[in-house]
C-alpha positions, -999 to 999 in steps of 0.1 A, spaced: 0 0 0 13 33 -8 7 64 16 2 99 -3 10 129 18 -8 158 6 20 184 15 21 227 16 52 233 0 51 268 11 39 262 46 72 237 47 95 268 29 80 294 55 84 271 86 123 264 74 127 298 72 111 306 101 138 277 120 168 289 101 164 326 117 160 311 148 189 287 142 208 319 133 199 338 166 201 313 188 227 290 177 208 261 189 201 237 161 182 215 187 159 241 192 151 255 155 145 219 152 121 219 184 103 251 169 96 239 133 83 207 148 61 227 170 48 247 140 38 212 118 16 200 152 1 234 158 -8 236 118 -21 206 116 -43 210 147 -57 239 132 -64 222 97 -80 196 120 -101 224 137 -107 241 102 -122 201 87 -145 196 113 -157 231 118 -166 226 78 -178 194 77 -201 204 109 -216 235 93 -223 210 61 -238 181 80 -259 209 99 -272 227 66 -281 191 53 -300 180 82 -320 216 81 -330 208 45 -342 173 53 -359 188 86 -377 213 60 -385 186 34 -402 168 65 -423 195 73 -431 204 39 -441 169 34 -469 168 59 -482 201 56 -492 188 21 -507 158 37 -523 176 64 -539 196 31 -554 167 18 -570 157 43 
């Protein structure tokens, strides 16, 4: 089985550069590498966040329209009787 990573090359550019100016202030390659680690978890905790948050507002819209399908549905039958 082969994985696919779905990768932000610029996210991965900016991040580097982010670590490589700290690498050059602090002189500490231990902790630019602690720091761009940092940044992958916290961006992909917020693309988690960003997923659900969609996929909620989606699931929510559908669910009104089926609720309002429902009710349209036995008005009319309510009418014919």
């Amino acid at each position: 089985m082969k994985w696919k990573l779905k990768i932000d090359w610029r996210k991965v550019v900016l991040f580097l550069v982010i670590s490589a100016g700290l690498l050059y202030l602090t002189r500490s390659v231990l902790m630019a590498a602690g720091v761009i680690m940092l940044l992958f978890v916290v961006d992909s905790l917020i693309s988690d966040w960003e997923y659900r948050r969609k996929t909620h507002e989606l699931f929510k819209d559908i669910r009104e329209q089926q609720e309002q399908k429902t009710k349209e549905k036995q008005s009319d039958a309510d009418r014919r009787h």
